[in-house]
N, C-alpha and C positions, 0 to 999 in steps of 0.2 A: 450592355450589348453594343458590340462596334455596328458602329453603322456606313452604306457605303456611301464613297462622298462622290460627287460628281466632277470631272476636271473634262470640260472640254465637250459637253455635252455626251459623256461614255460615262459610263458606272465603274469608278474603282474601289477595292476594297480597302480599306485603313488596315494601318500600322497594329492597331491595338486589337488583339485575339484574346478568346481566352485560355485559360492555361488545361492542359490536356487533363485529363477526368481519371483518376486510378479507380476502375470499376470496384476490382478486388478488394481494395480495401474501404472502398463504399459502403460496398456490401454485405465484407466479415470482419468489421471494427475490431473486434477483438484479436485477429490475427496480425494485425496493423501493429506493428514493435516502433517503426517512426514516426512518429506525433509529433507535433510542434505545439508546445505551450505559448499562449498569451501572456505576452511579462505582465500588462496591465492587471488580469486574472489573477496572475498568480503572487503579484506582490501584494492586490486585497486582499488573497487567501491566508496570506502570509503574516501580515499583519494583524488579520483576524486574529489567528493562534496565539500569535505573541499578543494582543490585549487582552485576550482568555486566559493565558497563563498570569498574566500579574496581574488579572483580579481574583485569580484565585489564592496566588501568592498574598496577596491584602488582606483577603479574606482567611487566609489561615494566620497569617500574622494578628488580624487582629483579635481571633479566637484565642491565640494564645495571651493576649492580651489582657483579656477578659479572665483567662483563667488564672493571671499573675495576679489580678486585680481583687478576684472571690478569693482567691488564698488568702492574699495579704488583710483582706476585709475581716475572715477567720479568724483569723490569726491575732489580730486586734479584739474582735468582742470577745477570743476565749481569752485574753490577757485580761483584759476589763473586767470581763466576769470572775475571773480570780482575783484581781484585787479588790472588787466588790466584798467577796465575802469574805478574804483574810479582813477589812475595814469591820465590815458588820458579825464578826466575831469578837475583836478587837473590844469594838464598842459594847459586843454583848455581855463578856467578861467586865469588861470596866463598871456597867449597871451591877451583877452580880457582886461584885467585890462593894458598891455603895451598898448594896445590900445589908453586906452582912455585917458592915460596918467598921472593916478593919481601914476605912481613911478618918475614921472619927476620932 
């Protein structure tokens, strides 16, 4: 609040006022079409988004990740597991044939 300053033993008013009061749009914000944003505001806001979006971007990345990973994981114990048992057929024939004795 300006205050008034004394010069001379008289009361004068200062230089510093404040700035005139737009009732209307006080009053019916929503009718108000010029607003002035806060750069400070709106660069936090702004930045917020942008670090939301590339954790989300991380976060799909690394699900896909994970899914490259269970594939390949798959993919290895159904190979394993087939050669498991082409081995232990292999083997199982080889006993069968000692069997019957045609390596004797």
């Amino acid at each position: 609040m300006a205050s008034p300053k004394v010069m001379n033993g008289t009361l004068a008013a200062s230089d510093e006022t404040f700035p005139a009061a737009d009732a209307q749009a006080e009053l019916h914000p929503a009718q108000n079409k010029d607003f002035q944003v806060d750069p400070v505001s709106s660069d936090v806001a702004t930045t917020f988004l942008e670090n939301k979006e590339r954790v989300k971007e991380r976060r799909k990345k690394k699900a896909e990740e994970r899914k490259h990973a269970l594939k390949t994981l798959k993919s290895t114990i159904i190979v394993s597991g087939a050669i498991l048992a082409v081995v232990g057929a292999a083997f199982n024939v080889t006993k069968k044939l000692k069997a019957t004795s045609l390596f004797n």
